[in-house]
N, C-alpha and C positions, 0 to 999 in steps of 0.2 A: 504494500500500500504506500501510495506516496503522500504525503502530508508539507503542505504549505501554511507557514507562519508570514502574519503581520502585525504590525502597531500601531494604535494609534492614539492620541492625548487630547485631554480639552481640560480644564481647569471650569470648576462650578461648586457651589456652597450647596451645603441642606443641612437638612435637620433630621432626629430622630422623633418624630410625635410619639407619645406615653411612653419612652425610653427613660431609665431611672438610672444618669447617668450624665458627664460633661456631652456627648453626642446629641444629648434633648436639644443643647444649645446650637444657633447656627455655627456652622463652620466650613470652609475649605479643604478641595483635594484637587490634585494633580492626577487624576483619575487616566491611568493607562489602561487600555484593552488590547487584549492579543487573540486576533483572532486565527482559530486553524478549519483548513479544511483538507481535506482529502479523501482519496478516488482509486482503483485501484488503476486506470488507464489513462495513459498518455494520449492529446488528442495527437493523430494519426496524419492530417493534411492542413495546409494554409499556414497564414503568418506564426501558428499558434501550434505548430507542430513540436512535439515532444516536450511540451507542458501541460499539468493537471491543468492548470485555470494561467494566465494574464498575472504577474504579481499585481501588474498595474491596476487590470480591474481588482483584483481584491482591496487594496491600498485607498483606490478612491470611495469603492463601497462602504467601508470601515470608516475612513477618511467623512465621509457626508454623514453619518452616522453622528460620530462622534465632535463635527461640528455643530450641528443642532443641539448638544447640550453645553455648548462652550459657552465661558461668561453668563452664568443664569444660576435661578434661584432652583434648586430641585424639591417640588415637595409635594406631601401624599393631599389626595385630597379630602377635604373636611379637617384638615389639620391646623389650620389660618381660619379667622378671625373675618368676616366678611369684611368689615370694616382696616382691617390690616391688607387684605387684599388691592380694596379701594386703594389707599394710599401709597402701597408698591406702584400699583400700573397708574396713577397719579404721576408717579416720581420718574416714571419712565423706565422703572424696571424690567430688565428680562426674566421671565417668571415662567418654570415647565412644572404642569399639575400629572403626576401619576396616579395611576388608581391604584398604586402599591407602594410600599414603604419603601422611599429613596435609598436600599441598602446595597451592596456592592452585587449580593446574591442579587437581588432582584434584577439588578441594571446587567449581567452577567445576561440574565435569561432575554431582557429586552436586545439589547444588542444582538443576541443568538436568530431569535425570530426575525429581526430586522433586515441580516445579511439571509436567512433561510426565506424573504420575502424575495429577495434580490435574486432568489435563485442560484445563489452560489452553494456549493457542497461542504457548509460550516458543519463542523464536527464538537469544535471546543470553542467555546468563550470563556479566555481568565480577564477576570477585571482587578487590575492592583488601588486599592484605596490608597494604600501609601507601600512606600517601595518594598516593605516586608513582610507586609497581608492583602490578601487576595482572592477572590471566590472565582469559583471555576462553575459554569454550569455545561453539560454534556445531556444528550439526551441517551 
């Protein structure tokens, strides 16, 4: 089987809602994702001979992914204050509502679905919160 790895980073805050713990509080990551896919065949003819997939496509696919959460507020929804909302997108905030708890596992699973929308052959998604822990989701 052959297996292609990529990378890619956005920088974005959240919070843990009912977490009993400094993570309840907003805060910052450097959030990398690595994503892998693999196949057991090389494709066969065209520009694209004797590669699983395009690094390039993977790169960009990852790449838009993980643009969309760059610079932004990430958090679950009904976790904010209606009137704290108001005054975010008041202030011009960038603000992403998930329907799941902004944790690395979960963001592990989003990313995974996002590139398996794309139609690429993801296998793994690790998500590094910070350079020394990390959720992996695999289906």
């Amino acid at each position: 089987m052959y297996v292609l790895k990529a990378n890619a980073a956005f920088d974005s805050a959240h919070f843990l809602y009912g977490y009993e713990g400094k993570c309840a509080n907003i805060h910052g990551h450097r959030w990398v994702i690595e994503a892998e896919v693999s196949g057991d065949n090389l494709q066969q003819e065209g520009t694209q001979r004797g590669m699983l997939i395009d690094f390039g496509d993977l790169k960009n696919a990852l790449r838009s992914l993980a643009d969309n959460f760059d610079h932004a507020l990430i958090y679950e929804k009904g976790s904010l204050r209606e009137k704290t909302l108001q005054a975010l997108n008041e202030e011009g905030f960038r603000l992403i509502e998930l329907h799941c708890r902004p944790t690395a596992e979960n963001l592990a699973k989003l990313f995974y679905e996002g590139l398996k929308w794309k139609c690429l052959p993801v296998t793994r998604i690790t998500v590094y919160e910070t350079p020394d822990n990390c959720a992996v989701y695999e289906e």
